[in-house]
N, C-alpha and C positions, 0 to 999 in steps of 0.2 A: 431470800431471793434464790431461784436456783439456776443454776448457770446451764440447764440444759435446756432452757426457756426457747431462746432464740434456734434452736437447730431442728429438721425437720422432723416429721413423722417416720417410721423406719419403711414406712412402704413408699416413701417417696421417689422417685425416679428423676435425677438428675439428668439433664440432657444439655450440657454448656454448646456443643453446637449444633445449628441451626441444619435440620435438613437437608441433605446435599443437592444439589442442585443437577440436572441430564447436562452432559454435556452437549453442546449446538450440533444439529445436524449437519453433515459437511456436504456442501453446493454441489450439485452434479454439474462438469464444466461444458458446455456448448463447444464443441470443437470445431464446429461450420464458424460460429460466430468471431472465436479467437483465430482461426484461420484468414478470416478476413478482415479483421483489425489489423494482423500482421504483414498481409499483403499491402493495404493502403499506408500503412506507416514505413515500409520499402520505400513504396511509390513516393511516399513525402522527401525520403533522404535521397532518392534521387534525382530528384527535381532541384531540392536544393543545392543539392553536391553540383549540377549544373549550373545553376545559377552561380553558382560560385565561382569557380570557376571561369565565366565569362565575367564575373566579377573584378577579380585579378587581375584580369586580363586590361579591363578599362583602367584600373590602379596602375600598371606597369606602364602604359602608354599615355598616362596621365604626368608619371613620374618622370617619364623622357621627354616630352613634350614642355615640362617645368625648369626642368635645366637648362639655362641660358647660356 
């Protein structure tokens, strides 16, 4: 038996990793679009910053109203 049975041909071409891969093309960003996400998400926290606000307000008057 010869022990060099199992090992390749010499013109063989070992390649252990696998083709590299492109890396992902990177998103061109809409700036009209992010511009106006950012606008309406303002508009969200001010709305609620108000509502808040009068929030407290029925809380505080709630609490002096409770004490007897």
């Amino acid at each position: 038996m010869n022990r060099y049975e199992n090992l390749p041909p010499p013109n063989f071409i070992s390649n252990r990793h696998p083709p590299s891969v492109p890396p992902p093309k990177k998103k061109k960003f809409d700036f009209m679009c992010l511009k106006n996400n950012a606008c309406s998400s303002l508009n969200d926290v001010e709305h609620f910053l108000c509502d808040f606000n009068s929030f407290l307000k029925y809380i505080k008057l709630y609490n002096l109203l409770k004490r007897k």
